[in-house]
C-alpha positions in Angstrom: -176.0 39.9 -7.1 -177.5 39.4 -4.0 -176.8 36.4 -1.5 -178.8 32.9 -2.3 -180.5 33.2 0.7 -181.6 36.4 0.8 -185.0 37.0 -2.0 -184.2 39.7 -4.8 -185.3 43.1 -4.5 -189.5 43.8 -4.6 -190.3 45.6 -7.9 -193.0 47.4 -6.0 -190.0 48.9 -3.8 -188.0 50.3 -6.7 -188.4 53.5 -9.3 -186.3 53.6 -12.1 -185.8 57.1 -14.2 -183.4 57.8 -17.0 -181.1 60.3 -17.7 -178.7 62.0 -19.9 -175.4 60.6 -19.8 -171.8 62.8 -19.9 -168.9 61.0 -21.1 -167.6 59.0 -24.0 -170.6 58.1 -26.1 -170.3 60.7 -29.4 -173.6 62.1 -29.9 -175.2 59.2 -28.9 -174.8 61.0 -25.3 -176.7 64.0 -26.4 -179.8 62.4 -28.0 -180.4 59.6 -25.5 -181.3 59.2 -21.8 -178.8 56.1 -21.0 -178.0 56.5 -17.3 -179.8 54.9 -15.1 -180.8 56.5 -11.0 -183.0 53.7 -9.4 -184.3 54.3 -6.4 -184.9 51.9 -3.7 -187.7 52.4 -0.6 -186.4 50.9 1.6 -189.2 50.4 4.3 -190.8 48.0 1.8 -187.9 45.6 2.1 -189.2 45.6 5.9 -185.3 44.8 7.4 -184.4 43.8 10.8 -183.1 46.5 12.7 -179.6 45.8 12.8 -179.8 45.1 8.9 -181.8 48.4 8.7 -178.7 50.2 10.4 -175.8 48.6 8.6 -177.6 49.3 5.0 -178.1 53.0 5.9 -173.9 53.2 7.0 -173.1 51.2 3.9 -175.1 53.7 1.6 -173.5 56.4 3.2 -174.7 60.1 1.2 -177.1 57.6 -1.3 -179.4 57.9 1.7 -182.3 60.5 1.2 -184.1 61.5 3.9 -187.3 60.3 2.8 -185.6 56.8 3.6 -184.7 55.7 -0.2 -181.7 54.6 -1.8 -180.1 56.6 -4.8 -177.9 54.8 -7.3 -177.4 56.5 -10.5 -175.3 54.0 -13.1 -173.7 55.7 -16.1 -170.7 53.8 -17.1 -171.7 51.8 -20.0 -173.5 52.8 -23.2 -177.0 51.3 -23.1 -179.6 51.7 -21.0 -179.7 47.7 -20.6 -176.2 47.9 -19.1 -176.4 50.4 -16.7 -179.6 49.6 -15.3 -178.3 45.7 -14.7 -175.3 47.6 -13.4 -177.6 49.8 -11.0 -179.5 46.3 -9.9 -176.6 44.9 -9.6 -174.7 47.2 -6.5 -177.9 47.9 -5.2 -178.4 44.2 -4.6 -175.0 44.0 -3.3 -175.5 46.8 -1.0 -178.7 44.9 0.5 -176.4 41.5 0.6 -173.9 43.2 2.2 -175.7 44.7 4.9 -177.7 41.0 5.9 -173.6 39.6 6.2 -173.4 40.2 10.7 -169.8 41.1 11.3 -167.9 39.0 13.8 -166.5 40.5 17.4 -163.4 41.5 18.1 -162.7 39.7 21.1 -160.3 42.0 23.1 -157.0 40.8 24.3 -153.8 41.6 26.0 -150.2 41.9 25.5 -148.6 38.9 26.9 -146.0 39.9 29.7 -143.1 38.9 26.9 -144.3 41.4 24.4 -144.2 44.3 27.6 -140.7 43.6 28.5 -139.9 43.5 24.6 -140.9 46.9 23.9 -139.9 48.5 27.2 -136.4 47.2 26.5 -136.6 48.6 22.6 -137.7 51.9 24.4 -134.2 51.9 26.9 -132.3 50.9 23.2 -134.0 53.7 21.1 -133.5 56.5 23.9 -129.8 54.9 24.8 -128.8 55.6 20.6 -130.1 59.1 21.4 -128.1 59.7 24.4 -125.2 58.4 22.5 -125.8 60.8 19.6 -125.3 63.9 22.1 -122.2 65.9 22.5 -119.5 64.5 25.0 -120.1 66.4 28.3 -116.4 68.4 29.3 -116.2 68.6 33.1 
């Protein structure tokens, strides 16, 4: 479910068709639509710009090129299910993408950890030399 603070998704913004589903389901599968693709415009939601960006990384190949998001849910039986279940990581997408992620602040090997590894470097290639054959002058 989406983040308290953000509002829930426009209805004007989504389209919801149903299809056939494959899978467990008996011939329940071959007489009813039960999966769910909802689609989501999403310039309606109107997003900042760095929202805009993050949402279209996190949706990854759900992106169409028309600008909407495709999320087709079929792993429960009823319709009811999979379209919460659609509504659902949709939401969570759109959460997701308002959530800023923090720096990295870049820093350096203290002058202790340099020493430490150059001296395991001298160890590891001093075990080598010692593995080689004895040299007969």
């Amino acid at each position: 479910m989406p983040a308290p603070d953000h509002p829930p998704l426009p209805e004007a913004a989504l389209d919801e068709r149903f299809l056939a589903a494959t899978g467990p389901g008996g011939q329940n599968v071959n007489k009813v639509a039960t999966a769910v693709q909802l689609r989501l415009d999403v310039y309606a939601l109107r997003l900042a710009p760095d929202v805009f960006r993050r949402l279209k990384a996190l949706a990854g190949s759900r992106w169409t090129a028309d600008g909407a998001i495709v999320v087709t849910a079929r792993r429960f039986r009823t319709r009811e299910a999979n379209r919460a279940d659609a509504r659902a990581r949709l939401a969570e997408m759109v959460a997701d993408a308002h959530v800023r992620p923090e720096r990295r602040i870049k820093t350096k090997p203290t002058h202790a950890a340099k020493l430490k590894r150059v001296d395991a470097k001298s160890r590891a290639g001093a075990v080598k030399r010692n593995r080689a054959r004895p040299q007969v002058d």
